[in-house]
N, C-alpha and C positions, 0 to 999 in steps of 0.2 A: 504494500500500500504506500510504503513511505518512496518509492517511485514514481506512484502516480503524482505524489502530492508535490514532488520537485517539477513535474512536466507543470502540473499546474502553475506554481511559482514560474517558474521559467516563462511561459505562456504571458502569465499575468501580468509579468516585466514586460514585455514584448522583447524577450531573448529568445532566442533560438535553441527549439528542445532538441542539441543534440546529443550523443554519446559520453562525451566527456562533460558538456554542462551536467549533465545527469549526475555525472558520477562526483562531481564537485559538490553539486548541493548535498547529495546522500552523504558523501565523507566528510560533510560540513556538522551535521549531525551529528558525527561520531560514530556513525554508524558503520560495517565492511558492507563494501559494494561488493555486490554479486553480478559480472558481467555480461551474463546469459540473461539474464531479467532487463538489462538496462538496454544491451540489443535488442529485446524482443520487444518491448515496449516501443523505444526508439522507431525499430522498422513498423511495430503495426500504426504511430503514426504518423507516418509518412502518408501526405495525402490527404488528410483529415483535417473538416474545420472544426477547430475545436471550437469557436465559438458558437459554430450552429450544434454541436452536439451538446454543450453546458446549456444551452436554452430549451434542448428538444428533453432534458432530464428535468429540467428547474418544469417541464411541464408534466410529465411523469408524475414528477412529484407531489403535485398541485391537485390530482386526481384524489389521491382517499380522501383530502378533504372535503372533496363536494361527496362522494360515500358517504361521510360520514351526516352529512348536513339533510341528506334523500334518509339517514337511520331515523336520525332527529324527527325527523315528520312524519313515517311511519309511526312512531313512539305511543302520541296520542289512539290513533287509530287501535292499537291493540286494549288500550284502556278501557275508551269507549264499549269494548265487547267487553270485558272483564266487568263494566258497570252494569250492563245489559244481563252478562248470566247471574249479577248479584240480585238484581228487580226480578230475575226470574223466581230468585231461589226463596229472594221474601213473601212472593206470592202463596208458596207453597205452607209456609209455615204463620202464614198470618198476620 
């Protein structure tokens, strides 16, 4: 993860995500670079805008909340039955 999150920095600068940037910012962290992972990331993205892909996620993400907002309004409606089989059950008993 701590890969992606240098492409992003890098990106974010308007630097150039490449092979060795990569490996600066990870060994920046303290962390050992793994050079299999930083070419593979590198080459997948070659090609790629990354800012239509950061936007096509920030929309992604933006989805459960309207889920959650269609739960919200269901909500009532199950009440309403649950009030309806309570009027039933008073009728029964007087």
């Amino acid at each position: 993860m701590e890969y992606v999150y240098a492409a992003l920095l890098l990106h974010k600068l308007g630097k150039e995500v490449s092979e060795n940037a990569v490996k600066s910012v990870v060994a920046a962290t303290g962390t050992s670079v793994d050079d299999s992972k930083v070419k593979s990331l590198v080459s997948s993205l070659k090609g790629v805008n990354i800012d239509a892909e950061l936007a096509n996620a920030s929309l992604v993400s933006a989805a459960p909340a309207h889920t959650a907002e269609v739960k919200k309004e269901e909500a009532p409606k199950k009440e309403e039955k649950h009030e309806a089989a309570a009027e039933g059950l008073s009728s029964l008993f007087g």
